[in-house]
C-alpha positions in Angstrom: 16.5 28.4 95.5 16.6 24.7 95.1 13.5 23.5 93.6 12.4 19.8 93.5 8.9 18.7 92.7 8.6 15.8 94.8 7.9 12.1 93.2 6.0 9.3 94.7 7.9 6.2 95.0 6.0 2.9 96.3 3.3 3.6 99.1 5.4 6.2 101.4 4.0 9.6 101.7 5.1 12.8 101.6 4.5 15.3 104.9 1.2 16.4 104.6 2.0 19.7 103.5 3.8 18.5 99.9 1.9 16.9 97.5 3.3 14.6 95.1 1.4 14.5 92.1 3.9 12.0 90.3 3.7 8.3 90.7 7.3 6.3 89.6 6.0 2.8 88.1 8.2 0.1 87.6 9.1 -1.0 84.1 11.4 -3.9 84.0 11.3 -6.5 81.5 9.8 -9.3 83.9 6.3 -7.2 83.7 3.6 -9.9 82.2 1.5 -6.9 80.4 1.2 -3.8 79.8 0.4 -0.8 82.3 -3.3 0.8 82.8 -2.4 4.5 84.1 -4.2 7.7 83.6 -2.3 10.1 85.9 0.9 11.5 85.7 3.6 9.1 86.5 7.8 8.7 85.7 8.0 5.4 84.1 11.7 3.6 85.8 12.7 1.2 83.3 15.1 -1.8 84.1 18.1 -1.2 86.2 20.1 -4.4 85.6 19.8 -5.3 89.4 18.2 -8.3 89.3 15.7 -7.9 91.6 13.5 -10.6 90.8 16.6 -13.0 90.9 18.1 -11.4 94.4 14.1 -12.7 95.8 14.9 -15.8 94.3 11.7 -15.6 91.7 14.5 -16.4 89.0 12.1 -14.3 86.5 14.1 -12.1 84.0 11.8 -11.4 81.0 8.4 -11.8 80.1 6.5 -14.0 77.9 6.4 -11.5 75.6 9.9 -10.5 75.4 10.9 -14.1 75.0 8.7 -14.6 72.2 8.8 -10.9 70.3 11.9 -8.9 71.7 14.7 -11.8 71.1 17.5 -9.3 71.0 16.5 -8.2 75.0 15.8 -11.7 75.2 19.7 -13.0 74.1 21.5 -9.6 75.6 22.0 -11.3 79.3 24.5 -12.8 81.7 23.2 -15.4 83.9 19.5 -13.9 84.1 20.8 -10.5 84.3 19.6 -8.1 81.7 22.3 -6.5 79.2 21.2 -3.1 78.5 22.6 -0.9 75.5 23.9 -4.4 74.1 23.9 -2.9 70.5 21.6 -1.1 68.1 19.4 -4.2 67.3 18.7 -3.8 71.5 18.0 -0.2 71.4 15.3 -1.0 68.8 14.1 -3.5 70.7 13.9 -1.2 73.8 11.7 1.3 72.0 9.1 -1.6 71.0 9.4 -2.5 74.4 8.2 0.9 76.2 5.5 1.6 73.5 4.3 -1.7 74.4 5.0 -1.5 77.9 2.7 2.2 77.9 -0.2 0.7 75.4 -3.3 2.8 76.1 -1.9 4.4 79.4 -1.0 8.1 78.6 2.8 8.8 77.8 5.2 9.2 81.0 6.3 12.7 82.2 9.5 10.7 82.9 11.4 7.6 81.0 14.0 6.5 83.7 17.1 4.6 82.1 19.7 3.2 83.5 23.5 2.8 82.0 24.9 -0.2 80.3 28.1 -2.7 82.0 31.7 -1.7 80.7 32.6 -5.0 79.1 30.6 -4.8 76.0 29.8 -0.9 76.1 33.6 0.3 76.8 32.8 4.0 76.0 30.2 6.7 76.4 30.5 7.8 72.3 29.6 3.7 72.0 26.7 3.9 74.2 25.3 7.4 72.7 25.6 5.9 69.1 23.1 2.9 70.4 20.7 5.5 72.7 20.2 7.5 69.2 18.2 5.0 67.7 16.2 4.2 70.9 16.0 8.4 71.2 14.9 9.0 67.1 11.8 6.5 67.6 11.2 7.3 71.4 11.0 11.0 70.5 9.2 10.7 67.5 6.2 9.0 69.3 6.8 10.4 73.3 7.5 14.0 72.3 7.0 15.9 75.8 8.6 13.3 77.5 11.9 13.8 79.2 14.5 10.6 79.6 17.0 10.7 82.1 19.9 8.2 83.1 20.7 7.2 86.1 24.6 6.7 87.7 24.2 2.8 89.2 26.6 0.9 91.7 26.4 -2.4 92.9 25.2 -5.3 91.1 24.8 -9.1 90.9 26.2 -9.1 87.3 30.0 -10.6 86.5 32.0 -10.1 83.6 33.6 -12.9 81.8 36.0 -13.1 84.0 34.2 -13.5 87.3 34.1 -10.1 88.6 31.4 -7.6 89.7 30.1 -5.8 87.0 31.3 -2.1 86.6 28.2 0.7 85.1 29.7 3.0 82.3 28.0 5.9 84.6 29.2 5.0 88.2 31.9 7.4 89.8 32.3 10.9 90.2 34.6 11.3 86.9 32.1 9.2 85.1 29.5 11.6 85.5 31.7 14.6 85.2 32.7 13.3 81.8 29.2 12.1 80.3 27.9 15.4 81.6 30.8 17.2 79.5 29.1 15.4 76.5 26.0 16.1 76.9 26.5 20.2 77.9 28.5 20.5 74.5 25.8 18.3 72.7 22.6 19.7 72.8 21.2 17.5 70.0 21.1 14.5 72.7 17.9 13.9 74.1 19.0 12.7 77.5 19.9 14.2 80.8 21.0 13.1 84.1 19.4 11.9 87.3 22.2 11.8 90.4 21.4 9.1 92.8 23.9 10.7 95.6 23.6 7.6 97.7 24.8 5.5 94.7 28.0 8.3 94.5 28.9 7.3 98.1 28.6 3.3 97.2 30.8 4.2 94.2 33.5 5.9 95.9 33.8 3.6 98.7 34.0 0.6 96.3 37.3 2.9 94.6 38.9 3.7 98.3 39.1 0.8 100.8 40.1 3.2 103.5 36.3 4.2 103.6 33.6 2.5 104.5 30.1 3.3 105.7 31.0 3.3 109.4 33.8 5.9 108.5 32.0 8.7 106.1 34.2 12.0 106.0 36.6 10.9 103.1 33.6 10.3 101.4 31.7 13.4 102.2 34.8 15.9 101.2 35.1 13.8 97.8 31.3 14.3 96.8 31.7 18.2 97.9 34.5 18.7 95.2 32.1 16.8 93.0 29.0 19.4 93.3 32.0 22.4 93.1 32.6 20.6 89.7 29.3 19.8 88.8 28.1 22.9 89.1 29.1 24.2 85.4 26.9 21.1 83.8 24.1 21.5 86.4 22.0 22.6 83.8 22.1 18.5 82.4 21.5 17.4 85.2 17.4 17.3 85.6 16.9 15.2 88.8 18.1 13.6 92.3 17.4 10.6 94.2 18.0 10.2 97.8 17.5 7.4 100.9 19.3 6.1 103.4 20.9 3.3 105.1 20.2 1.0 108.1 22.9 -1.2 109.6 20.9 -4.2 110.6 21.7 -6.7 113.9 24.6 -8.4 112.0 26.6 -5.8 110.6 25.1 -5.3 107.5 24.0 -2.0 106.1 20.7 -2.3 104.0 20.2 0.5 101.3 16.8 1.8 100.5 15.8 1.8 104.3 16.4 4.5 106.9 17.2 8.0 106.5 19.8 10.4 106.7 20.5 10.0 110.6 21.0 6.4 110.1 23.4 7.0 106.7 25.9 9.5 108.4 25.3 7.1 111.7 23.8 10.0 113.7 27.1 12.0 112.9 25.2 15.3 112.3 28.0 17.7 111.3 28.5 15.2 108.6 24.7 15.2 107.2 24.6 19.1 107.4 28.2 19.3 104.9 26.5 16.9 102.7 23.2 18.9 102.3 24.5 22.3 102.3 26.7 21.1 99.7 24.0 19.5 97.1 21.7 22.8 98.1 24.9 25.2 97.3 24.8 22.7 93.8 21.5 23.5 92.6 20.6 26.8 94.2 19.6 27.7 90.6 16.1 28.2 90.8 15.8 25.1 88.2 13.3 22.2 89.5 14.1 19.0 88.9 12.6 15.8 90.0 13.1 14.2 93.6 12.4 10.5 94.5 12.9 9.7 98.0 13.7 5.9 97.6 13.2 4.6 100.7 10.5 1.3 100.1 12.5 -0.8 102.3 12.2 2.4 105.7 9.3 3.8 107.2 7.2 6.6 106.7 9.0 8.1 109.3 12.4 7.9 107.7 10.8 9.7 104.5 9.4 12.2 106.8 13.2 12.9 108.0 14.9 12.9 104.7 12.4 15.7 103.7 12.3 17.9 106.5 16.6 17.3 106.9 16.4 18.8 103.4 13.8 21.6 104.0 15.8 22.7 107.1 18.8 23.3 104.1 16.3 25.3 102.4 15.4 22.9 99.6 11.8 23.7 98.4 9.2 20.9 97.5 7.2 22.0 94.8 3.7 20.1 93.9 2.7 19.3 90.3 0.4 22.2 89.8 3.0 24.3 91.2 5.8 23.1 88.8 3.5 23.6 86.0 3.0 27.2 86.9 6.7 27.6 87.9 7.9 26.2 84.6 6.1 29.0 82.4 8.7 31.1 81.4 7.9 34.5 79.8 10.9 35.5 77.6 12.7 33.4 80.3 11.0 35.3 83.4 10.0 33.1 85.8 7.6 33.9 88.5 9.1 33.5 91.9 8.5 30.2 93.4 7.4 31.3 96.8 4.3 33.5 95.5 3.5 30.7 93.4 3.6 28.1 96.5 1.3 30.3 98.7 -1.5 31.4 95.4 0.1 35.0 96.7 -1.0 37.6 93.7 2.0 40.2 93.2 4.0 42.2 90.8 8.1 42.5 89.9 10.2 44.0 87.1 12.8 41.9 84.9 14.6 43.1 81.8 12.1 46.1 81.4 9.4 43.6 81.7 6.6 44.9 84.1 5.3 41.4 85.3 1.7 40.6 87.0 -0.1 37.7 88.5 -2.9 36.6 90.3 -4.3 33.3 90.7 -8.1 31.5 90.4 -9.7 28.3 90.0 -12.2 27.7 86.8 -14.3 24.3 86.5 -12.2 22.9 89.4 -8.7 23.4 87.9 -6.7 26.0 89.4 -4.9 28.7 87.2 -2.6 32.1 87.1 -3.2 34.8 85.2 -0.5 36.8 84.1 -0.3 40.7 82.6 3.0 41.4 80.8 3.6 45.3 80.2 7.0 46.4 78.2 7.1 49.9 76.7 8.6 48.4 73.5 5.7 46.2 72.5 1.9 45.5 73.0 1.0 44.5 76.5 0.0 40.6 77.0 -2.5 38.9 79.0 -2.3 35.2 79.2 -3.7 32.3 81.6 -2.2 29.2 82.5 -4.4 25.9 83.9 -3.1 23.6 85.9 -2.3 21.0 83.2 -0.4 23.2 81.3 -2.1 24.4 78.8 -3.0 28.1 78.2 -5.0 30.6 76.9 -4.3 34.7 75.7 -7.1 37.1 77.2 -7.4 40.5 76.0 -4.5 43.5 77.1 -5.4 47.1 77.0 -3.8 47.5 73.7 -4.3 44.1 72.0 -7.5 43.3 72.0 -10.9 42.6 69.5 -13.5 45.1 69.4 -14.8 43.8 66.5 -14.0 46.1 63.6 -16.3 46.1 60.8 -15.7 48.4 57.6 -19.3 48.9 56.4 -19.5 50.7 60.1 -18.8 54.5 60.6 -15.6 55.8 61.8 -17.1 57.5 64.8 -19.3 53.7 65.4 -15.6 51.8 65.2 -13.9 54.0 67.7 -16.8 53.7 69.8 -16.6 50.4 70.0 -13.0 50.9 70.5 -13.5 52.9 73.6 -16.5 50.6 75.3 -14.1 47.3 74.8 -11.2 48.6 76.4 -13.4 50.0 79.2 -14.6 46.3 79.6 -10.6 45.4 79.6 -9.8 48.2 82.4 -12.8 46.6 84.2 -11.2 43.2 83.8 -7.8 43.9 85.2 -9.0 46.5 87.7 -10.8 43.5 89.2 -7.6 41.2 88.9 -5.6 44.2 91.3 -3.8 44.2 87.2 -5.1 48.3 86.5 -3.8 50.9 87.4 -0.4 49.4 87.0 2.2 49.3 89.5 6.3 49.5 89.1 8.7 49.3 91.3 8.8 49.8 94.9 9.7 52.9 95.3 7.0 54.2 92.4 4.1 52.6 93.8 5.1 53.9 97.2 5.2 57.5 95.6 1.8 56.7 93.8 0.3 56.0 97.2 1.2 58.8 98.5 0.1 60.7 95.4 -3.5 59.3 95.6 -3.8 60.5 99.1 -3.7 64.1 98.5 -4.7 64.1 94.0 -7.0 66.4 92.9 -9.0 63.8 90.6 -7.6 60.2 90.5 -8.3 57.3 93.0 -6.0 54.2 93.4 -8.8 52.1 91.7 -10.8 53.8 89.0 -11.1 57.6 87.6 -12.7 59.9 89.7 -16.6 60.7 88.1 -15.6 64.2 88.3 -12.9 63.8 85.7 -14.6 61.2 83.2 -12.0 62.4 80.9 -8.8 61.3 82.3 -7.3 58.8 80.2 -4.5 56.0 80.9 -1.2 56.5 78.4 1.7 54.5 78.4 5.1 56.5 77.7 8.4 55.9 77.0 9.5 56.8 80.5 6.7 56.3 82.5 2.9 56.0 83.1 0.4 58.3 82.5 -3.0 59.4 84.0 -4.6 62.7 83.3 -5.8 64.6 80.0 -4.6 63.7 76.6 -5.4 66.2 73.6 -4.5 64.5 69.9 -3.5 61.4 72.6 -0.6 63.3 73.9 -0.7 64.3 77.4 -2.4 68.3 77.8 -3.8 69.5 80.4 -3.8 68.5 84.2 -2.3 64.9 84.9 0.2 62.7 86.5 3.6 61.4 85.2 4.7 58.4 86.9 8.4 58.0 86.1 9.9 54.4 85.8 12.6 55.6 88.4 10.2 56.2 90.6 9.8 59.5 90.2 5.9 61.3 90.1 5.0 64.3 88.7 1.3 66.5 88.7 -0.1 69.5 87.3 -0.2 71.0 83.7 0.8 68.8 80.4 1.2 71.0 77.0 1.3 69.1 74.0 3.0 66.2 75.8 5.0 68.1 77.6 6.3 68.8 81.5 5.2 72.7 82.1 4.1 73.7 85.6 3.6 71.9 88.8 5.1 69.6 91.3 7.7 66.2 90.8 8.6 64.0 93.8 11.7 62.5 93.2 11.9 59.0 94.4 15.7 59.7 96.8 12.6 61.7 98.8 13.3 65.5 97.0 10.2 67.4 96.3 10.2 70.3 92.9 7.4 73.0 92.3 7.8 75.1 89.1 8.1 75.3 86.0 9.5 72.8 83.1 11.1 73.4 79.9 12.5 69.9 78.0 10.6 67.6 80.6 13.6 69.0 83.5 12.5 71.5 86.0 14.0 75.0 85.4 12.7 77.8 87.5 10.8 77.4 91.2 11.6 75.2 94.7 12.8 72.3 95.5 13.2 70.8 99.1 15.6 68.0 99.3 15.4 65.2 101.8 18.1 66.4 103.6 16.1 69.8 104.6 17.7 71.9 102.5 15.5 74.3 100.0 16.7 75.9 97.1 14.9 78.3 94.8 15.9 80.1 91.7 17.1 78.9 88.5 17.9 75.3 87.0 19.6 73.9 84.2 19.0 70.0 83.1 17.0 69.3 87.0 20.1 71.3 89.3 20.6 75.0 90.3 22.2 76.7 87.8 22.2 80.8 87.6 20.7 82.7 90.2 19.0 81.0 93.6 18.9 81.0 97.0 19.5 78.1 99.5 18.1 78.0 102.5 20.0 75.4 104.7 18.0 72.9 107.4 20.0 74.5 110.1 18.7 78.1 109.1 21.7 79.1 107.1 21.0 81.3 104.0 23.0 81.7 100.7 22.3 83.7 97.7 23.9 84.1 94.6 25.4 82.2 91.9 25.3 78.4 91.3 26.5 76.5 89.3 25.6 72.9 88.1 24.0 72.2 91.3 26.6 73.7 93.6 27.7 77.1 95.2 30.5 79.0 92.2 30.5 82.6 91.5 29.2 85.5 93.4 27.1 85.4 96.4 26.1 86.1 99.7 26.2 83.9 103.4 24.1 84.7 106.0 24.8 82.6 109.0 22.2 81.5 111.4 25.0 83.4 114.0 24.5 86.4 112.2 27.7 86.3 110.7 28.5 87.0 107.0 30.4 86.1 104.0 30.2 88.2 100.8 32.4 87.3 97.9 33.7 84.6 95.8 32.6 80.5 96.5 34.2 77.8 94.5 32.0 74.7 95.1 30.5 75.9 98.5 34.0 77.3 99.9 34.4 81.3 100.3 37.7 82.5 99.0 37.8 86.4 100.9 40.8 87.3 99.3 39.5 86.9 95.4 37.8 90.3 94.2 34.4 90.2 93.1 35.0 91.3 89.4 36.3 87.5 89.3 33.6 85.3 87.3 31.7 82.6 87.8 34.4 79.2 86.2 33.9 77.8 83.0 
C-alpha cells in the first residue's frame, strides 16, 4: 500500500474522515520571536522564496538575526536569503531553530530547503556544510527527522542577472542526491518530493512544454518514479497542489487542484497518480502536505479523494504511531489498524496478535507475540508512542521467594499464569490461533471434542493443560510436562490430531489433515502406521503405512465403489493384488503404480 499520514498546512481541512494530527508552522527568518506550540507540528524552515518581498513587505530577517545571527544576516542577494552559504551559516542555522523552538516541544519534522548553485556548486559541498548544522541539530532534537525539499522558481539572480538555479531541482538532481544518501547512511537527512515543483523544473529545461501542453511532462516524471524506485526508501515525504490559470493567462501555483493542473485532461491525472502510487506501494508512510493555501477547501477535498480513488491511504497520527511499531520488522497491517479491527497473522514463524483499547482517554494496541524459538511477549503501545511489556504465559512474575516451599512457589506459579490465561482469554489472545486453515480445523474440532471448549477448559477435565511444541499446539494431559494421556495436537500446517499421548508421543486416534484427509489408528514416530484414512477425494484406504502413506498390505476402497487389495507401495498400488470392479469385473496379478500388467507371473515381487 501507499501510506501517507496526512499534514495540516494553513487553515484547509482534510475530509472529515482523515484526521491530521500534524500542524506545518512557518519558520523563516523574518519571524519576530519565537514559537509557543504544544502539539505535534513539522516545523518548514526558510525556502529562499522571498515571500515577504514578492507581498512587497521588503522584510528579510528579524531583529534578532540582524543583531545575533550576522552570518544569516550577510549570506543574501538583494533581500533574498542565501542558505548553506558556508559552515559559519550552518552554525548559525542551528542557533537559529533552537531559538526559533524555545519552550515549544521539539518538531516531528525540520523542513529544509536546498542552497542556489552559484556559491554551493556541488552536493559533496553542500553535505560537508549540513554536517555541522546535523551534529548540533541531532545532538539536542534527537527524534526529530529533517528532510529537504527539491525547489523551482525563485526571485533570486546570480551575479550575472539570471534566475537562480536550486542544487536539488530536476529529475537527475534528485536521482543523484538520493544516490548519496542510499549509500550514506551516516547522513541524517532525507527527501521530501514536491511533484508539482518536478513539473515546474522540467518545463523550465524543455520549452516545447508548458502547462497548457502536459504529456511530455507526465511520461518524463513516470520514468522518474521507475528510477526512483530503488532509493524510495530516502525518500520520507510528498507534497502536492495544484494550479489555476487565472483571467489573464497566468497559472497561479498553490491554488486549485488536480482537475485544474492537468486542465481537466483526466487520462493525464490518472498516469500521473497511478504512477507516484506504483512509486511507493511499499507499505512505508511518509508525510503528505497538501499545499494548497492559495485554493479552496474544495480543491483540497479533490486532491485527496483523486488520490484515495488510486488507492493511496491517509493514515491519522495515532494510526501512524501504531503502524510504525515494528516487531522484528513485522508490521501490523495498516487496514486493521485504521478500522481498531482486533486480528491475528503469521510472519517469519512469528504468530502475531492484536487488539485495541482506550486507558485514561488515550487509545492503545496490545500486542501477543508467540515464536516457538523464544519466550512469548506481550507488549502495549499508547497513542503517543510510548509502551509498556505486560505479562506472557511464559514470561511472567509470580513472585518467587526462596525462604518459601517448593510446593508454595509452584503454586504461585500455577495461580499467576491462570490470572495470565484469564488476561488474554479476555483479549480473544488464548487459546491461540494460526493460520487459516488451523483455526478452521480447530473449529471444527471444538464442535464435536470430548473435553475442550473454544474459550476455556471444560470443568470436567480441570486437568488439561496448554503446551507449546515444536510443531504445533497442545491442549490435553501432560505427565512429567510432556503430552500423556488424551489431548489434541494442533499442527502448524494446519493439521489436528485427538486421542491418546504416551510420553509425548502420537499413539492412537484420529488426525485431520488440513488438504481435507481424515486418519484413525495408530502412530509410531508421530506418523500414522496402521488404521483408515479417507481422503478428500472419497477414496478410503486401510491397512498399513510407512512415514503417513500406504505401504505393505491395505485395501482401497475407491469413491466410485471400486475395490483393491493387496500390496502398496509408498502410497501407491505395486506388487501383488486384487481389483474388484464396481462392474463386477476383475483383475488379479501384478500393478506397477496403479496399472495391471496380466502378462507378469505372480512370483514377480513387489520393486525395490
Amino acid at each position: 500500500m501507499a501510506i501517507l499520514i496526512p499534514i495540516k498546512d494553513g487553515i484547509r481541512n482534510y475530509p472529515p474522515e482523515i484526521t491530521a494530527n500534524l500542524q506545518e508552522i512557518s519558520g523563516d527568518f523574518a519571524i519576530e520571536k519565537p514559537l509557543s506550540i504544544n502539539s505535534p507540528y513539522s516545523l518548514h524552515t526558510e525556502s529562499s522564496h522571498s515571500i515577504h518581498i514578492r507581498k512587497k513587505e521588503k522584510i528579510t530577517f528579524n531583529s534578532k538575526i540582524i543583531t545575533d545571527f550576522k552570518n544569516i544576516a550577510s549570506a543574501q542577494r538583494n533581500g533574498i536569503p542565501q542558505l548553506w552559504r558556508n559552515m559559519e551559516w550552518s552554525n548559525e542555522f542551528f542557533e537559529f531553530i533552537y531559538w526559533l523552538v524555545g519552550s515549544s516541544i521539539p518538531p516531528e519534522i525540520l523542513e529544509i530547503h536546498p542552497p542556489f548553485n552559484d556559491y554551493c556548486s556541488s552536493f559533496e559541498q553542500f553535505l560537508d556544510i549540513f554536517k555541522i548544522f546535523q551534529k548540533k541539530f541531532y545532538g539536542k532534537y534527537s527524534d526529530t527527522k529533517v528532510f529537504i525539499e527539491n525547489r523551482c522558481g525563485t526571485m533570486y539572480k546570480d551575479e550575472d542577472g539570471k534566475e537562480g538555479k536550486f542544487l536539488l531541482s530536476t529529475c537527475n538532481d534528485i536521482l543523484k542526491f538520493a544516490d548519496i544518501l542510499y549509500n550514506n547512511s551516516d547522513i541524517g537527512l532525507k527527501i521530501v518530493l514536491d511533484y508539482p515543483q518536478i513539473f515546474s523544473a522540467i518545463i523550465a529545461e524543455d520549452k516545447k512544454i508548458s502547462m497548457d501542453n502536459l504529456e511530455g511532462a507526465v511520461e518524463e516524471i513516470k520514468s522518474f518514479n521507475k528510477k526512483i524506485i530503488k532509493y524510495r526508501k530516502v525518500i520520507s515525504g510528498l507534497h502536492m497542489w495544484g494550479k489555476l490559470k487565472n483571467k489573464n493567462g497566468i497559472w497561479n501555483a498553490h491554488a486549485g487542484n488536480f482537475d485544474t493542473f492537468f486542465s481537466n485532461n483526466e487520462t493525464l491525472k490518472y498516469d500521473f497518480l497511478r504512477s507516484v502510487f506504483d512509486t511507493f506501494n511499499d507499505d512505508i508512510p511518509r508525510y503528505f502536505v497538501p499545499e494548497v493555501y492559495l485554493g479552496s477547501q474544495k480543491d483540497l477535498h479533490s486532491i485527496i479523494i483523486d488520490m484515495e480513488k488510486e488507492g493511496f491511504i491517509f493514515l491519522s497520527k495515532i494510526c501512524y504511531k501504531f503502524y510504525n511499531y515494528s516487531f522484528y520488522g513485522i508490521k501490523i497491517p495498516v487496514n486493521k489498524i485504521d478500522n481498531r479491527e482486533s486480528g491475528f497473522f503469521e510472519k517469519d514463524g512469528w504468530l502475531i496478535q492484536f487488539c485495541f483499547g482506550e486507558k485514561d482517554s488515550k487509545e492503545y494496541m496490545d500486542l501477543y507475540c508467540s515464536h516457538r524459538m523464544t519466550n512469548d511477549r506481550h507488549e502495549r503501545i499508547y497513542e503517543d508512542g510510548k509502551s509498556e511489556n505486560l505479562p506472557a504465559l511464559d514470561y511472567f512474575d509470580y513472585g518467587f521467594n526462596q525462604n518459601d516451599t517448593e510446593d508454595i512457589n509452584n503454586e504461585k506459579m500455577k495461580n499467576k499464569k491462570n490470572e495470565v490465561k484469564d488476561i488474554l482469554t479476555e483479549k480473544g489472545f488464548f487459546p491461540f490461533p494460526y493460520t487459516n486453515d488451523m483455526i478452521n480445523n480447530i473449529n471444527i474440532y471444538f464442535k464435536n471434542n470430548l473435553y475442550l471448549s473454544n474459550k476455556e477448559f471444560n470443568r470436567e477435565k480441570p486437568n488439561a493443560e496448554f503446551k507449546k511444541l515444536p510443531y504445533g499446539i497442545y491442549l490435553g494431559d501432560l505427565l512429567d510436562n510432556k503430552p500423556h494421556g488424551k489431548g489434541a495436537l494442533f499442527y502448524a500446517n494446519g493439521n489436528v490430531f485427538e486421542g491418546d499421548f504416551v510420553d509425548g508421543e502420537l499413539s492412537k486416534g484420529k488426525e485431520i489433515f488440513s488438504n481435507g484427509s481424515i486418519f484413525e489408528g495408530d502412530f509410531a514416530n508421530g506418523e500414522p502406521s496402521k488404521g483408515k484414512e479417507t481422503f478428500k477425494s472419497g477414496n478410503v484406504y486401510e491397512g498399513d503405512l510407512v512415514d503417513g502413506k500406504g505401504h505393505g498390505k491395505g485395501k482401497m476402497t475407491f469413491a466410485n465403489g471400486d475395490v483393491y487389495e493387496g500390496d502398496f507401495f509408498e502410497g501407491n498400488i505395486n506388487g501383488i493384488g486384487k481389483k474388484t470392479y464396481i462392474d463386477g469385473k476383475v483383475e488379479e496379478g501384478f500393478w506397477v503404480n496403479g496399472i495391471f500388467f496380466p502378462n507378469i507371473k505372480h512370483e514377480n515381487k513387489i520393486p525395490q
